[in-house]
C-alpha atoms as one frame of an Amber mdcrd trajectory, in Angstrom:
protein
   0.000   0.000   0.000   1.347   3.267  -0.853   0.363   6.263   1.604  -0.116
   9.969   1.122   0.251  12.614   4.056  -2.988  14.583   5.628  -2.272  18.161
   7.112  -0.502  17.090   9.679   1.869  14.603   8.619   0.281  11.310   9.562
  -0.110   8.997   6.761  -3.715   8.109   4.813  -3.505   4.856   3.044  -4.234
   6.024  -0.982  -7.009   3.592  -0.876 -10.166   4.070   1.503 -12.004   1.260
   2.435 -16.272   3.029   2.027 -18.197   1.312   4.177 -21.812   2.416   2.666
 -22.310  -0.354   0.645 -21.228  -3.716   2.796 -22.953  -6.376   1.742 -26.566
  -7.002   3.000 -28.781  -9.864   3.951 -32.185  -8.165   3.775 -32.252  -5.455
   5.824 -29.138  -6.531   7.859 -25.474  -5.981   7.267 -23.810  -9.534   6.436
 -21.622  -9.354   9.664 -19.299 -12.422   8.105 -18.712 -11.318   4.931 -17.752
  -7.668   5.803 -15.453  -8.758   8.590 -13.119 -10.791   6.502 -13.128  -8.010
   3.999 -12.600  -5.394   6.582 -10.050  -7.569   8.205  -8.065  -8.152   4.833
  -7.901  -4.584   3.619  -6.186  -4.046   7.456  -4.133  -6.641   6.938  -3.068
  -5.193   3.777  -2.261  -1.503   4.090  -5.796  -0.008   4.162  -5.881   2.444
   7.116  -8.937   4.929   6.688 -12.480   3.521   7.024 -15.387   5.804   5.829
 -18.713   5.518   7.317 -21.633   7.744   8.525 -24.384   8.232  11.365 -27.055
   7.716   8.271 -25.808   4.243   7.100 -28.098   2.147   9.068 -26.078  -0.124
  10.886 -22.970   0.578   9.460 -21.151   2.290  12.321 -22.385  -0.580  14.489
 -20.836  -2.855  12.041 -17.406  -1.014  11.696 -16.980  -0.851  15.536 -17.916
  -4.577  16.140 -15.535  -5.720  13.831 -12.343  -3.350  14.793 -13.078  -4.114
  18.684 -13.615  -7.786  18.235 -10.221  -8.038  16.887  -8.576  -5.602  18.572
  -7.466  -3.104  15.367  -9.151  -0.300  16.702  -5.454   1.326  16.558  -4.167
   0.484  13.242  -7.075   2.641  11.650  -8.809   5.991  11.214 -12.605   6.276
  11.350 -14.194   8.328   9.280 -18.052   9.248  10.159 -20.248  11.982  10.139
 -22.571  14.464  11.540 -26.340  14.353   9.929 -26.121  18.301   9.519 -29.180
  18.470   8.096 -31.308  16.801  10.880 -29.571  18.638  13.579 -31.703  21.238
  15.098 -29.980  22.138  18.378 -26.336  21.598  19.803 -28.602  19.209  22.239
 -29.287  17.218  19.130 -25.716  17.487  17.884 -24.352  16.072  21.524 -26.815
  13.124  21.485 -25.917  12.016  17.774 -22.371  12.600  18.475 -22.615  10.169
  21.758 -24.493   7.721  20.383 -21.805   7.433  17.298 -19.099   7.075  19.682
 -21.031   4.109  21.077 -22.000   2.813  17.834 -18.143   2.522  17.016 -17.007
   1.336  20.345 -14.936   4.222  20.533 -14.150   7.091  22.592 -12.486   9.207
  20.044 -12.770   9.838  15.944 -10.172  10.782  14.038 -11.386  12.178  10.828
 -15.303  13.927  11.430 -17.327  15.164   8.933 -19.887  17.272   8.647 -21.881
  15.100   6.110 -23.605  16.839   2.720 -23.241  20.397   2.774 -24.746  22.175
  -0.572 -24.651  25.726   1.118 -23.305  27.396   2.964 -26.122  28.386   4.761
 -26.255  24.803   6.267 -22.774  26.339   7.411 -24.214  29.154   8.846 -26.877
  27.419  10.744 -24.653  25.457  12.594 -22.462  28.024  13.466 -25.825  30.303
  14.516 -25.984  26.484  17.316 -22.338  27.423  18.215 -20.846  24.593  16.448
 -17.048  26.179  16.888 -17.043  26.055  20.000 -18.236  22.258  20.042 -15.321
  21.467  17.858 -12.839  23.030  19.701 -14.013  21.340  23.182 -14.220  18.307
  21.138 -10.452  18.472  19.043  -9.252  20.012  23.215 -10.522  16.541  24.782
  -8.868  14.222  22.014 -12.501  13.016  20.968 -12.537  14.429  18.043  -9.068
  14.383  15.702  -9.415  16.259  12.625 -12.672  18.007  11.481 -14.022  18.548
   7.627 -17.037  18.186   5.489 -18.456  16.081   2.638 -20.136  17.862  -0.103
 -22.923  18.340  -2.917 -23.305  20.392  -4.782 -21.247  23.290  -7.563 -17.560
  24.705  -7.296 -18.096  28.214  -6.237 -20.062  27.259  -3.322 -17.818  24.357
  -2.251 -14.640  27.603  -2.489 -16.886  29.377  -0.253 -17.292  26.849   2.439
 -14.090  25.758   1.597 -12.386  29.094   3.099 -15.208  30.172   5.367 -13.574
  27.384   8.771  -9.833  26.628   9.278 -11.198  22.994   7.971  -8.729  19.972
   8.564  -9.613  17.947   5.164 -12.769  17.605   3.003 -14.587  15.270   0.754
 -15.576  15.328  -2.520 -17.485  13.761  -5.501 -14.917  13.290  -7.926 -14.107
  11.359 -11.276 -13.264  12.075 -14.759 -16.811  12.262 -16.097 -17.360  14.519
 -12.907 -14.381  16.695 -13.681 -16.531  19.734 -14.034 -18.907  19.499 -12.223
 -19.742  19.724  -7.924 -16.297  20.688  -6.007 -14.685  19.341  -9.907 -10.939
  19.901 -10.392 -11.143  23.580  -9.565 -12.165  22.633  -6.426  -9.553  19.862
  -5.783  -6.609  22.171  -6.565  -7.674  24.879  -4.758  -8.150  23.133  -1.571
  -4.813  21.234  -2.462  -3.006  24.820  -3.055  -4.775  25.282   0.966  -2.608
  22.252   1.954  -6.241  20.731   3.038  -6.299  17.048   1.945  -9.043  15.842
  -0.478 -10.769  12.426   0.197 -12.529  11.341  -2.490 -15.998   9.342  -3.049
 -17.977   8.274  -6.218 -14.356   7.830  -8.108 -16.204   5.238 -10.636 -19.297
   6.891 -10.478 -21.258   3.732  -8.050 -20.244   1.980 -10.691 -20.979   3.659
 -13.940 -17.365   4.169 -15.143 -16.617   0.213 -14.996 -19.975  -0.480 -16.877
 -18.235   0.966 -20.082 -19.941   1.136 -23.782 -19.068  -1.661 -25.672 -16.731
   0.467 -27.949 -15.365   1.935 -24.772 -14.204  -1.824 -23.429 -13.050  -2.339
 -26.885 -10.864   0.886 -26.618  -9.685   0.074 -23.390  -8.598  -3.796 -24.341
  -7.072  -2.394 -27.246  -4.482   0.523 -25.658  -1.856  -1.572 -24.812  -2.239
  -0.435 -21.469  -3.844  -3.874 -19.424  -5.829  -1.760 -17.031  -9.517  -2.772
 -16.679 -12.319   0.051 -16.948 -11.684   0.218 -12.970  -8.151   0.810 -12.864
  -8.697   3.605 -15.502 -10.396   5.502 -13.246  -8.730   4.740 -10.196  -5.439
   5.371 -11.677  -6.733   8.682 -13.258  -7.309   9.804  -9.389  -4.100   9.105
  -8.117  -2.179  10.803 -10.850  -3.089  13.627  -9.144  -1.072  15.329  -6.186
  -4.361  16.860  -5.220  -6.279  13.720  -3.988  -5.081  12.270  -0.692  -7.410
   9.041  -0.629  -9.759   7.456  -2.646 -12.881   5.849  -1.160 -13.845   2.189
  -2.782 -17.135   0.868  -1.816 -15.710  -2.955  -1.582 -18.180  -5.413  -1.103
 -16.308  -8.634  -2.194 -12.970 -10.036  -1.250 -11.917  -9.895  -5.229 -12.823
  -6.144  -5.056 -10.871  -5.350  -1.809  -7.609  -7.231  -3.577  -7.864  -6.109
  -6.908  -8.067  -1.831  -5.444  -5.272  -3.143  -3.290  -3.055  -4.181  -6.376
  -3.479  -0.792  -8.131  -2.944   1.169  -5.153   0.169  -0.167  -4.243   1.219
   0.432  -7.708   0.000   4.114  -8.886   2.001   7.299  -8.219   1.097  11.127
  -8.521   2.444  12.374 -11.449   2.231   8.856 -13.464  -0.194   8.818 -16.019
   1.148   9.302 -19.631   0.009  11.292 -22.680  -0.809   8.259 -23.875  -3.321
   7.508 -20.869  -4.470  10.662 -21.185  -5.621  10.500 -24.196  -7.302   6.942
 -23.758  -9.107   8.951 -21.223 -10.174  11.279 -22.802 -11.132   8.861 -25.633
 -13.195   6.962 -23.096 -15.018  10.444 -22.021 -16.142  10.885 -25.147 -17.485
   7.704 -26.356 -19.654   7.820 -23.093 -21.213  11.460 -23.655 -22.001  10.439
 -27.249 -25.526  10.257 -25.700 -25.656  13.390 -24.225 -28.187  16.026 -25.071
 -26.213  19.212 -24.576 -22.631  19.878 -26.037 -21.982  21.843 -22.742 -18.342
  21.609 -21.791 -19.037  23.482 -18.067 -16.327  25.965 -18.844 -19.181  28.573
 -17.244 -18.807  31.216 -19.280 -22.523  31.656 -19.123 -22.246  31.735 -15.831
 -23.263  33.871 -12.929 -26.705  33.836 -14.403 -28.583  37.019 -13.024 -31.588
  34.991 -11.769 -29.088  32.407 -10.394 -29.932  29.629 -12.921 -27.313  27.371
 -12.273 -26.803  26.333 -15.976 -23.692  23.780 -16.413 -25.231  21.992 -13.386
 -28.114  21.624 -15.407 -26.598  20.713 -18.082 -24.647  17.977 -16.413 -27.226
  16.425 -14.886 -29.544  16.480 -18.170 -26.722  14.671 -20.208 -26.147  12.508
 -17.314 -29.784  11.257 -17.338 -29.009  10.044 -20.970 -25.919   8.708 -20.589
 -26.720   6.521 -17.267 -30.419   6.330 -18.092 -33.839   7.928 -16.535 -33.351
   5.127 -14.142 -30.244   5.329 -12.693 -30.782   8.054  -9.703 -29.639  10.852
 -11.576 -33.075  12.989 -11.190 -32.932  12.445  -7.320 -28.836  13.827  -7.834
 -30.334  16.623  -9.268 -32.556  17.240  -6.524 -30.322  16.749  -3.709 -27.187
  18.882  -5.623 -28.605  21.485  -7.098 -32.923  21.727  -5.182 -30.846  21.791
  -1.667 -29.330  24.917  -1.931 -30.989  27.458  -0.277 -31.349  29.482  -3.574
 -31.955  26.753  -5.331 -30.519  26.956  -9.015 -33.438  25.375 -11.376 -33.823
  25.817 -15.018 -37.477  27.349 -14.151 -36.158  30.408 -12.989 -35.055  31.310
 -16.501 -36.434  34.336 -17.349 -34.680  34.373 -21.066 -32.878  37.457 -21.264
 -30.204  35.633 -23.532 -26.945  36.931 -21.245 -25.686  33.345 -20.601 -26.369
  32.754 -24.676 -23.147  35.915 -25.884 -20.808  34.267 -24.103 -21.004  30.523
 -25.182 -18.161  29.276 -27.062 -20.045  26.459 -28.001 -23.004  28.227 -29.609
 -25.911  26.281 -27.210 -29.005  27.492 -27.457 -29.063  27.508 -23.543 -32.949
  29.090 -22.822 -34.546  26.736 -25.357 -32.358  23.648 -23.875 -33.075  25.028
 -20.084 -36.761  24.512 -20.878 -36.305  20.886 -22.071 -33.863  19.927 -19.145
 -36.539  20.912 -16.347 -39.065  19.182 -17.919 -36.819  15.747 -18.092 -35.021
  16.503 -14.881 -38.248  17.632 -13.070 -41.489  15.695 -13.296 -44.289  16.520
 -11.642 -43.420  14.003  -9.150 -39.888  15.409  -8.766 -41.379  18.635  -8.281
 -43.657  18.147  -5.421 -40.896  16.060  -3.844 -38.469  18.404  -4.153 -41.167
  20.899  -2.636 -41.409  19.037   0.336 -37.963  18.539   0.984 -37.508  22.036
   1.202 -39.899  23.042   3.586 -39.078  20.290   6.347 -35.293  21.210   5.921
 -35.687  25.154   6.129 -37.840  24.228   9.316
């Protein structure tokens, strides 16, 4: 296993072992099967376990299994505050006792602040005096390092980014994602921060090793011997930016095969050659996209606060993965959860974002047609909902 530093010197194992999707039985966690995983990806260099207070039974799982063989110390836990059911610091106390219980452990080392799309989520917590509550918490040892996962676009992951003296953060991240949420903007500039970038989604849950079949035949055909996987994983690493990279393992061929590559890929690695099979790769997936939007945001800030490459992503997205694949409910969480939330439907067509295209897209006429697909009736009300219990 090959290790990269977080802010203060102590070494993260490249490869994160995400705990979100162990394998169930029904409703339960398979306690078996995840423990000889869990225990194998110790054995093997993997130091930094990600889980969260919202994962039912998942921190329950992760404690049981480092305290029942006694490997509590080799790792770092990774979990997370529900921000956005906490309504008091009373509520924020209770969650954060009953995770330490959960865990069988009386500190964390790397805590989270889980899903912030605004910074007013931010703002709330700070209005609870949630500084404070770290500080006592980082004073008393119980709490190591503190950060935040996010949703949502770049400019308003910079301005949580630099609004808290934040000890690392976590990111959606991959290279059909490269533009989009935090994106690579976001990487560096946390990077240029020194703050240490943890990264989730890196294959998309999966999408990026389901390849097109001229994709796979690209891929077996570069020379290069990496599977659709590796690709991305490898992509990741090539970058000094990214600290660790999360891997939802749920098999034992999974957990050795993430192993390999990580103990084998460097920052700084890739070749033009790999570059371009990327890139290659990238395209022949968005051939079924709907919008030739590159997200270079030129268009962007939109005066009614349309957030338009967002859009746009998430509207090619829906063809390229399918109506089925989650992407509407993506949509909804990313872009619906900000507290000015930036929908197509607030368009008002004045043609601004249109002058300064490169690529010529009729953006108001394709704004129209991505709310309609991104925001059924259904979606809408839903959406509507959401809203009003979270402002609450």
């Amino acid at each position: 296993m090959k290790y990269r530093k977080d802010r203060y010197g102590n070494e993260i194992s490249q490869l994160g072992y995400g705990c979100m999707r162990f394998t169930r039985k029904g409703t339960q966690i398979d306690h078996e099967k995840a423990e000889k995983e869990v225990l194998y990806a110790i054995e093997h260099g993997i130091n930094y376990f990600d889980t969260a207070y919202a994962y039912p039974g998942n921190e329950e799982c992760l404690g049981r299994i480092l305290a029942e063989n006694n490997v509590r110390d080799k790792v770092n836990i990774a979990t997370k505050l529900p921000q956005y059911l906490m309504k008091s610091m009373k509520a924020i106390d209770k969650t954060f006792a009953e995770e330490l219980s959960r865990l069988r452990t009386d500190h964390i080392d790397y805590y989270l602040m889980h899903m912030f799309t605004d910074y007013s989520e931010w703002e709330r917590l700070k209005s609870y005096g949630i500084e404070e509550w770290i500080a006592n918490h980082k004073a008393d040892g119980s709490i190591r390092q503190i950060g935040f996962s996010y949703h949502g676009d770049t400019d308003m992951f910079l301005k949580i980014l630099n609004a808290y003296d934040w000890d690392f953060c976590q990111v959606q991240y991959n290279y059909l994602d490269e533009n989009s949420q935090a994106g690579r903007r976001g990487v560096e500039a946390a990077a240029e921060k020194g703050i240490p970038v943890i990264i989730m989604e890196p294959l998309r849950g999966g999408k990026l090793v389901n390849l097109p079949v001229r994709a796979r035949r690209e891929l077996r055909e570069s020379g290069t011997g990496y599977s659709a996987a590796e690709l991305g994983l490898r992509w990741l690493w090539d970058q000094e930016g990214v600290t660790c990279v999360l891997s939802g393992m749920n098999s034992l061929e999974m957990v050795e095969e993430n192993i390999r590559i990580a103990s084998d890929a460097d920052p700084g690695a890739f070749t033009e050659k790999e570059f371009a099979l990327v890139e290659s790769v990238r395209n022949i997936i968005k051939e079924k996209e709907k919008v030739g939007c590159t997200g270079c945001r030129y268009c962007m800030p939109c005066p009614c606060g349309v957030d338009i490459p967002g859009t746009f992503h998430y509207y090619n997205l829906m063809y390229i993965e399918g109506k089925k694949t989650g992407v509407r409910f993506e949509y909804a969480r990313n872009v619906g959860m900000q507290k000015d939330a930036g929908f197509a439907s607030k368009c008002i067509g004045c043609g601004k974002c249109e002058q300064h295209c490169p690529q010529h897209i009729r953006i108001r006429e394709m704004l129209k047609k991505a709310d309609r697909d991104l925001r059924p009736l259904t979606y809408r009300v839903g959406i509507g909902i959401a809203r009003k219990l979270m402002s609450r």
